[in-house]
MIDREN-203490 format. One record per residue (C-alpha): chain; residue in one letter; residue number from 0; x, y negated, z negated. Coordinates in steps of 0.1 Angstrom, whole numbers, plus 5000, padded with zeros to 4 digits. Each point is the difference from the previous one (the first is absolute). Layout:
ch->A, aa->a, i->NUM, east->X, north->Y, up->Z;
...
// end
This chain:
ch->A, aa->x, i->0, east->8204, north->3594, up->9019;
ch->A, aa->x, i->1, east->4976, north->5032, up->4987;
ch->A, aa->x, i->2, east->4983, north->5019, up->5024;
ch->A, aa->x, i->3, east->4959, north->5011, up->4994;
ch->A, aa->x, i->4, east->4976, north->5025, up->5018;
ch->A, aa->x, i->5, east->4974, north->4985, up->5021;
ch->A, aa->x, i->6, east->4971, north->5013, up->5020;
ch->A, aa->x, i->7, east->4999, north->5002, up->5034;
ch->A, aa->x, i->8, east->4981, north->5004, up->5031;
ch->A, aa->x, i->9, east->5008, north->5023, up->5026;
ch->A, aa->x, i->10, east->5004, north->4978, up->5027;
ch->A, aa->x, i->11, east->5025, north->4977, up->4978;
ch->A, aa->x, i->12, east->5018, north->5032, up->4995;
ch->A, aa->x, i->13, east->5002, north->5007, up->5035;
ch->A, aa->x, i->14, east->5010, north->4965, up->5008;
ch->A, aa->x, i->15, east->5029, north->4995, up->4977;
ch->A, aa->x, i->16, east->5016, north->5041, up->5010;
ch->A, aa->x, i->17, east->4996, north->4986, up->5036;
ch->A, aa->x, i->18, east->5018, north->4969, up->4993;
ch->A, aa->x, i->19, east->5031, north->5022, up->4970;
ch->A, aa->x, i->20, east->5001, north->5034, up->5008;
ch->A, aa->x, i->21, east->5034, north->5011, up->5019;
ch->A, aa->x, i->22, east->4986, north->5027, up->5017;
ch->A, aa->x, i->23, east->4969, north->5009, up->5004;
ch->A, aa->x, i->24, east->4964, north->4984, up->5012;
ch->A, aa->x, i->25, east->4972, north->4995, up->4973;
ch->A, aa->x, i->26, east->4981, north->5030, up->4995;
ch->A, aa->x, i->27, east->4960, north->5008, up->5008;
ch->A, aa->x, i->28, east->4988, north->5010, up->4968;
ch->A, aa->x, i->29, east->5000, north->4997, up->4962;
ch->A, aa->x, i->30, east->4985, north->5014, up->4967;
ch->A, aa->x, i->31, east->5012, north->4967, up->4982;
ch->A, aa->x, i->32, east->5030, north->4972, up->5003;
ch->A, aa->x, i->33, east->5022, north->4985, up->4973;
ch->A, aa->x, i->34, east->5014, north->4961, up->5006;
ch->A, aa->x, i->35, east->5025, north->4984, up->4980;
ch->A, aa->x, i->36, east->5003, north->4963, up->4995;
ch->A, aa->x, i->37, east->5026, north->4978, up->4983;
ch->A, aa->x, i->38, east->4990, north->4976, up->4970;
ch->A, aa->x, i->39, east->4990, north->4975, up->5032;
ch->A, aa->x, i->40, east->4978, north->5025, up->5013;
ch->A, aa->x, i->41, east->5020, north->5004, up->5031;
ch->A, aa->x, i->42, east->4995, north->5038, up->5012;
ch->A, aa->x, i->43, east->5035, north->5016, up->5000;
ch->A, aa->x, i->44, east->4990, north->5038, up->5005;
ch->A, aa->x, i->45, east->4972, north->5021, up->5009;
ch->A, aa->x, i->46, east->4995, north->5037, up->4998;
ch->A, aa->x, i->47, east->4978, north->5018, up->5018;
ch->A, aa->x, i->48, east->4983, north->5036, up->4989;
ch->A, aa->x, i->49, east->4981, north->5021, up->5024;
ch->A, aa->x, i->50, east->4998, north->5040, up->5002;
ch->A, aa->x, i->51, east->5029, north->5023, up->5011;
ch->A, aa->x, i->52, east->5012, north->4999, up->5034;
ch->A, aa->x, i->53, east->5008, north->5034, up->5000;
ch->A, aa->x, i->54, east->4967, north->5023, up->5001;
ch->A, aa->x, i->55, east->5017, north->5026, up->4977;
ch->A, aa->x, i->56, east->5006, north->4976, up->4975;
ch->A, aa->x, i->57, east->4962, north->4983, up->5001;
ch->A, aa->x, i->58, east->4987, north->5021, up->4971;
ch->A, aa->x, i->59, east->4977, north->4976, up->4987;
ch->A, aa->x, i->60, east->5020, north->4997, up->4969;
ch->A, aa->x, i->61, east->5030, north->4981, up->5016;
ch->A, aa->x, i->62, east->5005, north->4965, up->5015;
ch->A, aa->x, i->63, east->5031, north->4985, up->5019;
ch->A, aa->x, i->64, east->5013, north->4965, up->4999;
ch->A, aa->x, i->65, east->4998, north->4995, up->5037;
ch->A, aa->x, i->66, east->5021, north->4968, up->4999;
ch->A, aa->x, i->67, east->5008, north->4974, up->4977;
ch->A, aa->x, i->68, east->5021, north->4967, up->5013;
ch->A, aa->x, i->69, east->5015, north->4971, up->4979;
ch->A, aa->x, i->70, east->5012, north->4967, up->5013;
ch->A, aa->x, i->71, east->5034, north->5012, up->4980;
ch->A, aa->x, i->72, east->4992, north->4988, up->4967;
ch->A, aa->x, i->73, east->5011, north->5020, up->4972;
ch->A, aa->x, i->74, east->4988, north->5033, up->4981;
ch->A, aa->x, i->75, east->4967, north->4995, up->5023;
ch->A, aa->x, i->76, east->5000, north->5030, up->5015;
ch->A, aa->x, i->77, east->5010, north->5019, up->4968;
ch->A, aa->x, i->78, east->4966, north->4982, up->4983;
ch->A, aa->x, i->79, east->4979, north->5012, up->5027;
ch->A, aa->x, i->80, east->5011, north->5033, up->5001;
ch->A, aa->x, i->81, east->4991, north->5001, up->4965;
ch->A, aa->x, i->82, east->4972, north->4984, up->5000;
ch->A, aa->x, i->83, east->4983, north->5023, up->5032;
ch->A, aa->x, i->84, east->5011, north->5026, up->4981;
ch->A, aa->x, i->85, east->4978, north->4990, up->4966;
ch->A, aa->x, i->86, east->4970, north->4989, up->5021;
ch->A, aa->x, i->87, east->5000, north->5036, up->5019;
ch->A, aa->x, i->88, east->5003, north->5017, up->4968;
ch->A, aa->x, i->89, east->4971, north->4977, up->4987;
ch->A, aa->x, i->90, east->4978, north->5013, up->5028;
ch->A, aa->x, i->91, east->5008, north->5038, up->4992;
ch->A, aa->x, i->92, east->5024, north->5007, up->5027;
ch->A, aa->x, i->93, east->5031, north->5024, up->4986;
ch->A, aa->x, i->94, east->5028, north->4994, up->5025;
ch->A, aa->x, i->95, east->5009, north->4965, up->5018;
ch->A, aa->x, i->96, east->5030, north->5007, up->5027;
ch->A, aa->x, i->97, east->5020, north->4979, up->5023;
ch->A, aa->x, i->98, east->5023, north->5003, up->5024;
ch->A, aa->x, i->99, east->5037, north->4978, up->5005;
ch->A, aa->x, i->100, east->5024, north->5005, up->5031;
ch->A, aa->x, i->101, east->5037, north->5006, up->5002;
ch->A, aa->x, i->102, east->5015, north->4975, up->4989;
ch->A, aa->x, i->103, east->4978, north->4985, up->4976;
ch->A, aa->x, i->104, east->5013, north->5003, up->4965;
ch->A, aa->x, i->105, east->4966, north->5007, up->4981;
ch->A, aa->x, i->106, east->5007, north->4978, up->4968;
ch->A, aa->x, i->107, east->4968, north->4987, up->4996;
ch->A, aa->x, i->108, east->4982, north->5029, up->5003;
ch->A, aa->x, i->109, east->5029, north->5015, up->4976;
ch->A, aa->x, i->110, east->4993, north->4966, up->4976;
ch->A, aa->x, i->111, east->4963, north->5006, up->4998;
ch->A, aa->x, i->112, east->5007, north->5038, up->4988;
ch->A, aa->x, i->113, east->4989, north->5019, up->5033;
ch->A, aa->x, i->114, east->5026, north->5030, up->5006;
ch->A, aa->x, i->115, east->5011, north->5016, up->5034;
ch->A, aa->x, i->116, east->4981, north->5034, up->5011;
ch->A, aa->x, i->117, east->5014, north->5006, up->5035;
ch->A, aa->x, i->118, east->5022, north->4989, up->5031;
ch->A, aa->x, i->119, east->4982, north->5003, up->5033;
ch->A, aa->x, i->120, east->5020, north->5008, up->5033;
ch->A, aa->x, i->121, east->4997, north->4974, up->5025;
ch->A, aa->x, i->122, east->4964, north->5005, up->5022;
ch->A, aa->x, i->123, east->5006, north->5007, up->5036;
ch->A, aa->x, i->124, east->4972, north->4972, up->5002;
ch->A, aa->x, i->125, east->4958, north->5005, up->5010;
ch->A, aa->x, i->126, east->5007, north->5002, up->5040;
ch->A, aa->x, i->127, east->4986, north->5029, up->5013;
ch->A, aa->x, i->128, east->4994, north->5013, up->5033;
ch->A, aa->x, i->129, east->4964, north->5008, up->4992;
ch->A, aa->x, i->130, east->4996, north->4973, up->4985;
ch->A, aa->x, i->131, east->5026, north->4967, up->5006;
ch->A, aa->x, i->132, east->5008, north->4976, up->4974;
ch->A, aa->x, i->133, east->5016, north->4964, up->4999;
ch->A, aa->x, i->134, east->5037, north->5008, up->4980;
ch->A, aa->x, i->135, east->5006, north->4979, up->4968;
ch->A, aa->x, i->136, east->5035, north->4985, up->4989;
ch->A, aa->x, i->137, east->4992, north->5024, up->4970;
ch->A, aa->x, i->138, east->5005, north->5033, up->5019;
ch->A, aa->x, i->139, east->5025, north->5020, up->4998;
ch->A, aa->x, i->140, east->5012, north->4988, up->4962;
ch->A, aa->x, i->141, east->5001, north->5020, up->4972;
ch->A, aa->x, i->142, east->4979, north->4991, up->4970;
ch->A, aa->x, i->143, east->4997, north->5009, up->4960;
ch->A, aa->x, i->144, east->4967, north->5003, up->4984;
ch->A, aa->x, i->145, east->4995, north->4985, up->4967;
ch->A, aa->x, i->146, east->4974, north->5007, up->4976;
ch->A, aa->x, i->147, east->4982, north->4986, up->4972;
ch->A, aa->x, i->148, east->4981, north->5025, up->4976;
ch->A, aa->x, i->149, east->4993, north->5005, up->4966;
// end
């Protein structure tokens, strides 16, 4: 079975990470999303694209894949890697990063060409005495950034 891009809406997007994604909620915000669909049209992955989390890294010339979920069919995460990846660089942006935890292997990012720039320490989480924070599951685990760029 063959795999194809397909447009999506936000709210789509946000409905099928809701229902895939291991460990984290949808998020708030995009700049574009990415669905793919099976030769059925059955949606089997979705990526979504949005600005960089981290301030430092929101230079107006980058973009981070913010999620992307799969209902576990094959190579789909790997297409839409690649294919966020063309559609930034289509829009003029010059850098598309990501992030995977410890743990995760990074082969589709690897399969759609994107290379490894960092390891980040595990966060001590948002919490703050000046200003208190709900913890996520995702605290305290150490990530690698990935990076798509010319």
């Amino acid at each position: 079975m063959s795999l194809h891009l397909t447009p999506i809406r936000f709210r789509e997007a946000r409905a099928f990470v809701a229902m895939w994604h291991r460990h984290h909620p949808p998020p708030v915000g995009l700049i574009f999303a990415i669905g793919a669909a099976d030769d059925d049209g059955v949606l089997r992955g979705v990526a979504i694209v949005g600005r960089p989390i981290a301030r430092m890294l929101d230079d107006g010339q980058t973009l981070e894949v913010t999620r992307t979920a799969t209902d576990g069919h094959r190579n789909v995460n790997s297409l839409l890697y690649g294919a966020a990846w063309r559609a930034a660089k289509a829009l003029g942006y010059r850098r598309l990063i990501t992030y995977t935890q410890c743990g995760e292997s990074g082969a589709s990012l690897r399969g759609a060409g994107w290379r490894i720039v960092a390891h980040r320490p595990a966060r001590p989480g948002w919490d703050r005495p000046s200003r208190p924070r709900a913890s996520h599951e995702t605290d305290h685990i150490p990530r690698t950034l990935w990076e798509a760029s010319p």
